[in-house]
C-alpha positions in Angstrom: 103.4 -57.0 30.0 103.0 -60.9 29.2 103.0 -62.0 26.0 99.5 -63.1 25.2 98.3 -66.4 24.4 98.4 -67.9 21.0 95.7 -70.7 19.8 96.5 -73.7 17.9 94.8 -72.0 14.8 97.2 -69.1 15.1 94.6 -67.0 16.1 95.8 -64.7 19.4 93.6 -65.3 22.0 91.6 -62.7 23.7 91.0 -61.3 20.3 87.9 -61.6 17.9 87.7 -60.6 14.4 85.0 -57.9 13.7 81.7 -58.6 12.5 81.4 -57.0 9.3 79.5 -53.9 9.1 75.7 -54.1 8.4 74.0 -53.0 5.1 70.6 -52.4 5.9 69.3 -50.7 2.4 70.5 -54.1 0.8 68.7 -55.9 3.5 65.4 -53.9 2.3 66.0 -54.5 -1.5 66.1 -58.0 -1.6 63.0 -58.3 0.8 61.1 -56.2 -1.3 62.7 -58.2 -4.8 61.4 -61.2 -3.1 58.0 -59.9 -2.4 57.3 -58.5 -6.0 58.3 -61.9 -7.5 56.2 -64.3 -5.2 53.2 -61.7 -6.1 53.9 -61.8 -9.3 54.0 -65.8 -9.4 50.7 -65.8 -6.8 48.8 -63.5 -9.5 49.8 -65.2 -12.8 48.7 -68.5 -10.9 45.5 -66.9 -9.9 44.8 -65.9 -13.7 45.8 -69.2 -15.1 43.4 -71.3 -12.3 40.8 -68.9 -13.4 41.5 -69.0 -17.2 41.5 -72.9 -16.8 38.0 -72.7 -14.8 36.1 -70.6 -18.0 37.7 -72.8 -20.6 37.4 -76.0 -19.0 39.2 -78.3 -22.0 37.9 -81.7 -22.6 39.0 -84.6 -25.0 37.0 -85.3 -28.5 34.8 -88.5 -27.7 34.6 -90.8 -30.5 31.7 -93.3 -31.0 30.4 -96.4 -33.1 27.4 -95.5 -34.8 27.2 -98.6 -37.4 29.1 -101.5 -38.2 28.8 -104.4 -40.6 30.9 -107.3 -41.4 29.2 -109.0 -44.4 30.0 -112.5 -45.5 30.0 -113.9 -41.8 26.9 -116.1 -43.0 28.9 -117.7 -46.0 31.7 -119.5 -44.1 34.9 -118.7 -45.9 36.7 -115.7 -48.3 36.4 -112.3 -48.1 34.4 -110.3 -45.5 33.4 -106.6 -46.1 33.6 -104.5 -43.2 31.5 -100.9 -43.4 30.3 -98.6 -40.8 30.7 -95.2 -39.1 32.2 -93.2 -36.2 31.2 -90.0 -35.0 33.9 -87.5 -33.5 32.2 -85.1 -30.7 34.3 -81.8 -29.8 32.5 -81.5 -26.6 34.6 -77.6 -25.8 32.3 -74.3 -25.9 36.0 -72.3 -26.8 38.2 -75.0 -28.3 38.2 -75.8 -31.9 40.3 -78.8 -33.1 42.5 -79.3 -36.2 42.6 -82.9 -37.2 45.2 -84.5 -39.7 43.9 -87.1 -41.8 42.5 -90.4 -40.3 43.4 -93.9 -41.1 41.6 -97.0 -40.1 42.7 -100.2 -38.9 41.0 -103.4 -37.6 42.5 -105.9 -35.2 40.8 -109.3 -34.9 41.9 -112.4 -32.9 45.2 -110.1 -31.7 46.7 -109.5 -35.5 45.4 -106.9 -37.8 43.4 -107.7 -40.8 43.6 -104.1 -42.1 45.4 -101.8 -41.3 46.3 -98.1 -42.0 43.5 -97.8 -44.7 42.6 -93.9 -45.4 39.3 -93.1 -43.5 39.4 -89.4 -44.6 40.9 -87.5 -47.6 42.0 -84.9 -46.2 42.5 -83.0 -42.7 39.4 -82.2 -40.8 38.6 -79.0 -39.1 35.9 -79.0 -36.4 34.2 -76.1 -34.2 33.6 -76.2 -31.0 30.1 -77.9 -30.1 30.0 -79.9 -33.6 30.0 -83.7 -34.0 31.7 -84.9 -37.4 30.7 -88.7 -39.0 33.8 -90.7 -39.9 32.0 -93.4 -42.2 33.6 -95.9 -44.1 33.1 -98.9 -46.9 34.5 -101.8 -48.5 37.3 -102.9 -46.3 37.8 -106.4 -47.5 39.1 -108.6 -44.7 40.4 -111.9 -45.7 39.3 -113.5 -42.2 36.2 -115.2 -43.2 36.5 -118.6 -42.5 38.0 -117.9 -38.7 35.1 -115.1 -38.7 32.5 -117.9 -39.5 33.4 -120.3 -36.5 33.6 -117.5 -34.3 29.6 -116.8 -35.0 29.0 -121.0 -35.2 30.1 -121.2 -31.8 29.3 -120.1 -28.1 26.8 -116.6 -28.1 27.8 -116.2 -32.0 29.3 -112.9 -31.3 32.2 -112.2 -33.8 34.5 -109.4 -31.9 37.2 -107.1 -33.4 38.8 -103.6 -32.8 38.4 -100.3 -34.9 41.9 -98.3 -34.3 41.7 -95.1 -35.7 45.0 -93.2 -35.7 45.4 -89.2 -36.6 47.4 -86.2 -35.4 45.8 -83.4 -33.7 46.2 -79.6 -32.2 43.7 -77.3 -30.7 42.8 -73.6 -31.0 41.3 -71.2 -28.3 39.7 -67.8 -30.0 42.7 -66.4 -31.7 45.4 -68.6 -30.4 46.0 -72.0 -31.9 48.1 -74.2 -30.9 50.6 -75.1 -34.0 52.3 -78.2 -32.5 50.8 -81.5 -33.5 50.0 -84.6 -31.4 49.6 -87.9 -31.9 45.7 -89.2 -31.5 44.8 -93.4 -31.2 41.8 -94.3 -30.9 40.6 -97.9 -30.2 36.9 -98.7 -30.5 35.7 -102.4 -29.2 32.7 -103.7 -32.1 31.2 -107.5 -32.2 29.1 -108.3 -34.3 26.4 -111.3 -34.1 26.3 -114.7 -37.2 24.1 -111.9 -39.6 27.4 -109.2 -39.2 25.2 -107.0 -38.1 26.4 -104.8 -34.8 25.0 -105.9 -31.4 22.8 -103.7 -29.9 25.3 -103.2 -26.7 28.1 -101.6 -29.1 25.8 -98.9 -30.4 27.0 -95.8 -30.0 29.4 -97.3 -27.5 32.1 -94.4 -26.6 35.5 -95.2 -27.5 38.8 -95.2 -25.5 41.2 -92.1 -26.8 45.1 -91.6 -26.1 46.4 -88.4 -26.9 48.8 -85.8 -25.0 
């Protein structure tokens, strides 16, 4: 008989290497591993969508409900700044756990006080409950700047409240024990009196957090 054939891959041609043998109860095990976990994944996405829909979380809203600067009228030193915000927890399920607050007030793009204490000590609010945040006797040394502001143009004297805290949330018996940095930034003007313009009343403030 002929020798047969060789290929350049020292393979003998006219051959072919068996397929290896089937496994057919492997076949059906990972089919039916792969089926479990994608139901498994469909039905814990299900209950999570759902458990979002009854919650529903929303942010606190803060708002200015008074603000003073007095002095304005006097032209020069000191000008005492008072007022109040109000912080809203919105959530029928969610409490939130604040940390203490501290107050600062930015005016003509540099801060005239800054990181004053607002609260004593941490604040715990229910769900459905709005908490006042008043405060007194911040001395600001911007009087004179203050006073030319109200002599000129609509006599509107405009700063920002910056209120900065941590914060974490708690749904029925779970609570949430990580903390997060809360800054708040509320726009105020006042008119030559120091007294708040009617526009800024209970004007909501903006909130970063998360």
């Amino acid at each position: 008989m002929p020798p047969e054939a060789s290929s350049s891959t020292g393979f003998i041609a006219g051959r072919t290497r068996p397929l290896p043998a089937e496994r057919p109860h492997l076949t059906r095990c990972t089919k039916l591993l792969c089926s479990a976990f994608l139901t498994l994944l469909l039905v814990a996405g299900v209950i999570v969508f759902v458990a979002y829909l009854a919650v529903r979380p929303h942010r606190p809203r803060f708002h200015v409900t008074a603000f003073t600067a007095s002095g304005i009228p006097f032209g020069g030193g000191l000008v005492v700044l008072s007022g109040q915000l109000t912080v809203r927890n919105p959530n029928r399920d969610i409490a939130y756990f604040f940390d203490r607050f501290y107050l600062s007030v930015e005016y003509r793009g540099g801060d005239v006080a800054r990181d004053r204490p607002l609260t004593a000590a941490p604040l715990y609010q229910p769900p459905k409950t709005t908490s006042p945040l008043p405060f007194q006797g911040v001395e600001v040394s911007a009087g004179e700047d203050m006073a030319k502001d109200a002599a000129e143009g609509d006599g509107r004297v405009e700063m920002t409240v910056r209120v900065r805290s941590r914060i974490r949330a708690r749904l029925a018996f779970w609570g949430n024990r990580h903390w997060h940095p809360l800054n708040v930034r509320c726009e105020v003007a006042v008119g030559p009196d120091g007294q708040l313009l009617a526009e800024y009343l209970q004007k909501r403030c903006s909130i970063d957090f998360f």
